[in-house]
C-alpha positions in Angstrom: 0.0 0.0 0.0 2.9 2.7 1.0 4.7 1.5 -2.2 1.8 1.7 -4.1 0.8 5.5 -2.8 4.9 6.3 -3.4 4.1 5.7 -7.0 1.2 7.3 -7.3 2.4 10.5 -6.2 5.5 10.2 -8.1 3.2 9.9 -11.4 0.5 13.4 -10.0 4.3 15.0 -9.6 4.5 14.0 -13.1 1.3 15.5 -14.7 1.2 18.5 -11.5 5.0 19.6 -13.5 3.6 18.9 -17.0 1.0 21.6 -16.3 3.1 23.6 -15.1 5.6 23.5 -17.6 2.7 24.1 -19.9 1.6 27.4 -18.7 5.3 28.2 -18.8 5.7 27.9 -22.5 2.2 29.3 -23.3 3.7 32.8 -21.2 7.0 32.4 -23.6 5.1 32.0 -26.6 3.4 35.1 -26.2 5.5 37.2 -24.5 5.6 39.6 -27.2 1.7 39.4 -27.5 -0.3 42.8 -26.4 -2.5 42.8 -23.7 -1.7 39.0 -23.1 -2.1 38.1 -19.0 0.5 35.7 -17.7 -0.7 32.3 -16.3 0.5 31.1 -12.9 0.1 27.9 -11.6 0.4 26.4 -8.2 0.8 23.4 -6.3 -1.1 22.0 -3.5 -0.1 18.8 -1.4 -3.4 16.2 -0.7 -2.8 14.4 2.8 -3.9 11.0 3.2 -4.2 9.5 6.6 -1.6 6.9 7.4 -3.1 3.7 9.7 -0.8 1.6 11.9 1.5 3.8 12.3 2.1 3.4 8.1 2.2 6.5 6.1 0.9 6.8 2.6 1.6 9.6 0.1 -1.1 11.9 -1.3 1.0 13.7 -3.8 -0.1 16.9 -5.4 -2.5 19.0 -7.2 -1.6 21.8 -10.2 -4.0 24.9 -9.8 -3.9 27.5 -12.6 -4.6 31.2 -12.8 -4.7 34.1 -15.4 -3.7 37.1 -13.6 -5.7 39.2 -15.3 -5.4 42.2 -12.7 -1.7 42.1 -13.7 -0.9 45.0 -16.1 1.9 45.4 -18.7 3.9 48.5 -19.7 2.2 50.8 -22.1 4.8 51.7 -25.6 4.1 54.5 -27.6 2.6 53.8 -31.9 2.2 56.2 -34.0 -1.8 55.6 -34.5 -4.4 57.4 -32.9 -6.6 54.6 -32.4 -3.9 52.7 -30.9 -5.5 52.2 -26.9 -4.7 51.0 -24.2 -6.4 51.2 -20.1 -3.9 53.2 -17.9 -5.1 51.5 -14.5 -8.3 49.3 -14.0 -10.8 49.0 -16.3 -11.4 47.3 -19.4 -12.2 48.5 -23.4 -15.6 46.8 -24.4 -15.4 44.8 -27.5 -17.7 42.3 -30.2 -16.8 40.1 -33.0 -17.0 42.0 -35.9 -19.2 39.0 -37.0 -21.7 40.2 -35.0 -21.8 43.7 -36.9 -25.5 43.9 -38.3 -26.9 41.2 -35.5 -29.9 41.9 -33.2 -27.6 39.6 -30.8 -24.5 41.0 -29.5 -22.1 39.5 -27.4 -19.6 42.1 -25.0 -16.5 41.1 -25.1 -13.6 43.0 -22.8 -10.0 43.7 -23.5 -7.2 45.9 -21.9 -5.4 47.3 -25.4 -6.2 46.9 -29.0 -4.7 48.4 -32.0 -8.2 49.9 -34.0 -8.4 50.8 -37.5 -10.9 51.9 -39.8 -12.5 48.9 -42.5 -13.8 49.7 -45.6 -17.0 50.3 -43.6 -15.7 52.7 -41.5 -16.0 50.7 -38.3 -12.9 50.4 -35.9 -11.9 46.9 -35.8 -8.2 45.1 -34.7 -6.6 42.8 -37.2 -8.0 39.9 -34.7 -11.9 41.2 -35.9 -12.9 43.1 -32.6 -14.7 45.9 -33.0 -14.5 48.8 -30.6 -17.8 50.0 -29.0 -18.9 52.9 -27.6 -21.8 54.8 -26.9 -22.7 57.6 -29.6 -23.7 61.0 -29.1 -26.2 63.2 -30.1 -26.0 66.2 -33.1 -24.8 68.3 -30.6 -22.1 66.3 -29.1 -23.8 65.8 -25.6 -24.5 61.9 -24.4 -28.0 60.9 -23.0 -28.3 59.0 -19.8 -28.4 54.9 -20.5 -28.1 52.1 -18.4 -25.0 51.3 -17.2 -24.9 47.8 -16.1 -26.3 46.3 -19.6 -24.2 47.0 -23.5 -27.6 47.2 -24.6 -26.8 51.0 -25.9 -23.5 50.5 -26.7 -22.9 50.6 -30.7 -19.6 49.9 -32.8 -17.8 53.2 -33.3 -18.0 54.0 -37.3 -16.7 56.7 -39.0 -17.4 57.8 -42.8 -14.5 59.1 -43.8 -15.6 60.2 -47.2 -18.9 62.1 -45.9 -18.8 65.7 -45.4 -20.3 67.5 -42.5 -21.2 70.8 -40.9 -23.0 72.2 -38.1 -24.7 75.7 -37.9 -24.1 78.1 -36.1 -26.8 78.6 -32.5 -24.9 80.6 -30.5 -22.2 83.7 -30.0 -20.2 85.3 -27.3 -19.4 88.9 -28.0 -16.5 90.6 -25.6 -15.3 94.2 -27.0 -14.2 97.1 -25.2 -16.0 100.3 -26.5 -14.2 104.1 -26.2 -15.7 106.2 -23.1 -14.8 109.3 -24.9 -17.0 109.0 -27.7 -20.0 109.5 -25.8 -18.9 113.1 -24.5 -19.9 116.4 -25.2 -18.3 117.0 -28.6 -17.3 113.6 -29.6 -17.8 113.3 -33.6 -20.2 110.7 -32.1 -18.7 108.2 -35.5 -20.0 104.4 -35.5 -17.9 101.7 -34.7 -19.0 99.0 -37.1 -18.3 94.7 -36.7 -19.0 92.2 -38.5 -19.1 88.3 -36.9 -19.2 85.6 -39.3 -21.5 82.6 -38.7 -22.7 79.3 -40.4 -26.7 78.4 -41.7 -28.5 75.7 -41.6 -26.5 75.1 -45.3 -22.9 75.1 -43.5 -22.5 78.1 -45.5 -20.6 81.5 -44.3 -23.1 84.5 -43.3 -22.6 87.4 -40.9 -24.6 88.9 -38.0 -23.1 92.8 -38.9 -22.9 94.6 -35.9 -23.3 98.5 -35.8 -22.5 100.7 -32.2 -23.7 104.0 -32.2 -22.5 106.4 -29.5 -24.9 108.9 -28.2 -23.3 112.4 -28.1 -24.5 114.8 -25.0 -24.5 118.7 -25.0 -23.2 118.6 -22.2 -21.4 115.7 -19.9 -20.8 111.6 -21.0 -24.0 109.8 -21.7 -21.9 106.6 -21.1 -24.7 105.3 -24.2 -24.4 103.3 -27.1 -27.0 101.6 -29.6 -26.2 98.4 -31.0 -27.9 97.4 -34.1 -27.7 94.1 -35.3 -28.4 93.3 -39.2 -28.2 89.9 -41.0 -26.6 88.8 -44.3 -28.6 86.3 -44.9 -31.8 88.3 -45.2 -30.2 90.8 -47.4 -28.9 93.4 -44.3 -32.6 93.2 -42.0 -32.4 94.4 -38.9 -32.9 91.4 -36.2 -32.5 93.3 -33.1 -32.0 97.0 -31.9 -31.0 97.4 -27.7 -29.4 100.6 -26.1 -26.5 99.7 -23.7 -26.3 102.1 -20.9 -23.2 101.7 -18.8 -21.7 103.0 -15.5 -18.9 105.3 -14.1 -18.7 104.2 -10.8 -15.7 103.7 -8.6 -16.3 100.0 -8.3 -17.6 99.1 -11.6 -16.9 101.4 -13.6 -17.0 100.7 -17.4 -19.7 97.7 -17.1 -22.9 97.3 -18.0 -25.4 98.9 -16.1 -28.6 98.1 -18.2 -29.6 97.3 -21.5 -32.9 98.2 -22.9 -34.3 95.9 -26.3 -36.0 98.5 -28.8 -37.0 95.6 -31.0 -35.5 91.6 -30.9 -35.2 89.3 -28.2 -35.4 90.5 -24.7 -32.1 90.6 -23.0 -32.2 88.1 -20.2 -29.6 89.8 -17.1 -29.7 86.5 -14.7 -27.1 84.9 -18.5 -26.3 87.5 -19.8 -27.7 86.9 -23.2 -30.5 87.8 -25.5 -31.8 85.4 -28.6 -32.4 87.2 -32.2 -33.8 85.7 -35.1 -31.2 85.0 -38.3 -32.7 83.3 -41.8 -32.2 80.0 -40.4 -33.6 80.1 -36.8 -32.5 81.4 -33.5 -29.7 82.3 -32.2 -28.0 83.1 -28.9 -25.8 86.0 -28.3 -23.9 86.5 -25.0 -22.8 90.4 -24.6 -21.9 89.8 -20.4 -24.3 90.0 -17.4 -24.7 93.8 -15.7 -21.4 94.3 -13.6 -19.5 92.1 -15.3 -16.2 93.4 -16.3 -16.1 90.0 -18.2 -18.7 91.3 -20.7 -18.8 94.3 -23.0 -17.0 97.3 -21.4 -16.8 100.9 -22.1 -13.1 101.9 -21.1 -10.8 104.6 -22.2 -10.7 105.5 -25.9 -10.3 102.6 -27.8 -12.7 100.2 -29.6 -11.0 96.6 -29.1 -12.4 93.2 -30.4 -11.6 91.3 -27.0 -12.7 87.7 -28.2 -15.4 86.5 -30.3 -16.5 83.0 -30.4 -19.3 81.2 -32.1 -20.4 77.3 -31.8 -20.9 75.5 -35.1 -18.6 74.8 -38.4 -18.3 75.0 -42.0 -18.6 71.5 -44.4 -15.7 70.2 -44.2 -13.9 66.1 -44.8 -13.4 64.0 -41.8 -9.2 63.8 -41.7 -8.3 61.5 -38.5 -10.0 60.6 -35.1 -8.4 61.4 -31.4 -9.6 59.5 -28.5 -9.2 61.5 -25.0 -8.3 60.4 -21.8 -11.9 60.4 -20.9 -12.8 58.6 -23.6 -14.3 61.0 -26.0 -13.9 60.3 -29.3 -13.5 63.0 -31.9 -14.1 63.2 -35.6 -11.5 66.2 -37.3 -12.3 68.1 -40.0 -10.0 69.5 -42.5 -11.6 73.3 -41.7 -9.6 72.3 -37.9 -13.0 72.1 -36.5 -13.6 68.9 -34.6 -16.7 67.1 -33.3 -17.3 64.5 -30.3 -18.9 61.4 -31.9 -19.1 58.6 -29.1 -18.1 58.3 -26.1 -15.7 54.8 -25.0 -16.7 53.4 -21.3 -14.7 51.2 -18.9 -16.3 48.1 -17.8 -15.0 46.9 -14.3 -16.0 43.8 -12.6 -15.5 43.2 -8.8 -12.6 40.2 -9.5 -11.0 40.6 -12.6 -9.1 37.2 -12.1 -12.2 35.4 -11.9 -13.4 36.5 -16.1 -13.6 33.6 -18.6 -10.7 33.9 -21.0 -11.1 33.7 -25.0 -9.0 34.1 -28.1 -7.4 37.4 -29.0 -6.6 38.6 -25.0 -10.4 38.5 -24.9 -12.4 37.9 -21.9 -16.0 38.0 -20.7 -18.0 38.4 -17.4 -18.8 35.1 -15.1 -19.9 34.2 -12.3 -16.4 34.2 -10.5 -16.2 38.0 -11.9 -18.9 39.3 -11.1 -21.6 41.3 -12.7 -19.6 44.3 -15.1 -20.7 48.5 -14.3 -19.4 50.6 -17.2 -17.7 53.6 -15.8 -16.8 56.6 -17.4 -13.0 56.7 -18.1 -11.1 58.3 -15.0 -14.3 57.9 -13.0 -14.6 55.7 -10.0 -12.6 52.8 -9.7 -11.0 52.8 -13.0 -8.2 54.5 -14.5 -8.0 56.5 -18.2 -7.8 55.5 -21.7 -4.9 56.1 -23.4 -4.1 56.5 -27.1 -1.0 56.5 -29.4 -0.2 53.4 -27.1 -0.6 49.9 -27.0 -0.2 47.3 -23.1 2.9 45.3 -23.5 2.6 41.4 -22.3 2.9 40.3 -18.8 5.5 37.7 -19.2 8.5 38.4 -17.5 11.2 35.6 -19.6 14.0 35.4 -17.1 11.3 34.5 -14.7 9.7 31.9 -16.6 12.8 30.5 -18.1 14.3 30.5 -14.2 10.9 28.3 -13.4 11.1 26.2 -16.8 14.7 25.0 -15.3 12.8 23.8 -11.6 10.4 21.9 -13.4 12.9 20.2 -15.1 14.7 19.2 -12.0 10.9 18.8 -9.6 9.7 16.3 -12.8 12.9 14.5 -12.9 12.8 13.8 -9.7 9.6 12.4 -9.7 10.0 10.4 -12.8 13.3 8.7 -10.3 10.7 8.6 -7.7 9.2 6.1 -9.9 11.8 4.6 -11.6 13.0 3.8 -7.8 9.4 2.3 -6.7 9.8 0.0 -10.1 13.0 -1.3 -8.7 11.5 -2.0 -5.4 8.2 -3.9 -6.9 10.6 -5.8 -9.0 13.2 -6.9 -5.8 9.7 -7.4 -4.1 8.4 -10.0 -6.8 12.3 -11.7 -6.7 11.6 -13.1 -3.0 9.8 -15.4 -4.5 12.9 -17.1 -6.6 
């Protein structure tokens, strides 16, 4: 019986250093694999209970693990859609199979290198497609569920499709001359002209004229602003008179602004919406007191900064993916425009998600249900692109191992080889 159990043993040492040597040469392999996880295995010792005083061996058991928690170094490409997960968190995935399916299965990987198909859609050389949640015309994301890939679609791009957005709102900031409304200012207009897109995606203006009003005697600190439109051949879509004060502690602001015909001016934004050709539009000129707004200051008319929201047609060029996930479409006019928006699944135990093909995995029982997190939000970390998660082998450490299972599975195999030797000088007494 105790020779019996010796040789047992010596053959689990035998399969227990197979699989180990196993997971050793599938690390080797693909140490130069991105995003691949590094198997570990360990062994366990089974204890049987000896009777009369005899002893008889249990042996061992092999365990193996994927340590998918593990993460490699990130390396720098030269491709946008090159990503990688800087931290926890995962990049959701699908077989590009499943493109055009009403079933979908979520796939999650740490790093993929994405480029577009002849269909636009961002898929690795393996087939995964990279998904993402897509936003709305005007680059804001409604609120879904976050525990199902239900609205999660694969990221496409038409590269060959031209696109434009029109203009909805304006800031104005520009510094008006106190002197011209004194007493015997020439009382001259300061015309300005601030270009915007239609409906169209083609260039009109909002043509802005400031009158000072000239006193007999004193500063009227006055001006009317009259604002015309080129698209409906010079109209005028809004007349206000901007009053504003001379004292110590806000001097130069606003101090009220009075709508003669237009959109009311709202004080609690700042702002006041006229009517152009193609709709309306929004125009920010500072709330009262705020030296951040339109001032009237010294004598000079300055153009502080004028900003608008919209873009001419222009050809989709590349795509940038954000820390945060965003990913934008850019436009040969250097305008830009937020398309989806790339989550971060996390699952409560990483090392416990089924491994597939392609440094794929997907969520189990052992995992734990997924939450998709905005990247850099909660537990997980950001998205990085131009970069691409190295493997977690380590080779000196694996080959340093690959030589003790040599030496642990030779000895075993003599551990048999001995037992044989004793069986057979057993089966001699016999002679």
């Amino acid at each position: 019986m105790t020779i019996s159990s010796s040789l047992n043993a010596g053959v689990a040492a035998l399969k227990a250093n197979a699989n180990r040597l196993a997971t050793i040469s599938d690390n080797i392999a693909n140490s130069s694999t991105f995003g691949y996880k590094r198997v570990e295995t360990d062994f366990h010792s089974m204890v049987n209970s000896g009777q009369g005083g005899a002893y008889s061996a249990g042996g061992v058991r092999a365990t193996s693990q994927r340590l998918i928690d593990q993460r490699g170094s990130l390396i720098t490409t030269n491709n946008s859609t090159d990503l990688a997960v800087r931290g926890r968190g995962m990049l959701p995935v699908m077989s590009s199979s499943q493109i055009g399916s009403s079933s979908k299965e979520m796939l999650l990987t740490t790093t993929g290198s994405f480029r577009a198909n002849s269909e636009g859609y961002l898929v690795t050389e393996s087939g995964l497609v990279l998904l993402g949640w897509p936003a709305a015309p005007d680059g804001s994301f409604p609120s879904v569920p976050r525990d199902t890939p239900a609205a999660l679609e694969p990221v496409q791009f038409s590269r060959n499709k031209l696109s434009g957005s029109p203009t909805t709102k304006m800031d104005l900031r520009f510094n008006l001359p106190a002197t011209a409304t004194d007493a015997g200012a020439p009382g001259d207009n300061q015309p300005l002209s601030v270009e915007y897109f239609d409906n169209l995606g083609k260039s009109e203006s909002v043509n802005i004229e400031l009158s000072p009003t000239v006193p007999a005697t004193g500063s009227s600190n006055e001006w009317t602003m009259i604002l015309r439109d080129s698209a409906s051949g010079g109209t005028i879509i809004g007349e206000y008179t901007l009053t504003f004060t001379d004292s110590r502690t806000a001097g130069g602001t606003l101090a009220s602004v009075t709508t003669v015909s237009g959109g009311a001016y709202d004080p609690a934004t700042g702002s006041l919406v006229v009517n152009v050709d193609g709709g309306p539009m929004e125009i920010n000129i500072g709330q009262i007191g705020d030296s951040n707004g339109i001032t009237q200051l010294s004598d000079t008319f300055a153009p502080v900064s004028i900003t608008r929201d919209g873009s001419a047609v222009g050809t989709m060029t590349s795509v940038k993916v954000d820390e945060s996930g965003y990913v934008y479409a850019l436009y040969d006019t250097g305008e830009s425009r937020r398309m989806f928006q790339i989550p971060l699944a996390d699952v409560p135990n990483p090392n416990g998600l089924n491994a597939l093909d392609s440094q794929t995995y997907s969520p189990s029982r052992d995992s734990g249900k997924f939450f998709l997190w905005d990247a850099g939000k909660g537990p997980t970390g950001d998205l990085v692109s131009f970069a691409r998660e190295e493997s977690t082998t380590d080779v000196a450490t694996e080959l340093t191992s690959m030589i003790q299972t040599q030496r642990a599975y030779s000895s075993s195999a003599k551990v048999i080889q001995t037992v044989d030797e004793m069986l057979q000088e057993t089966t001699n007494i016999k002679r």
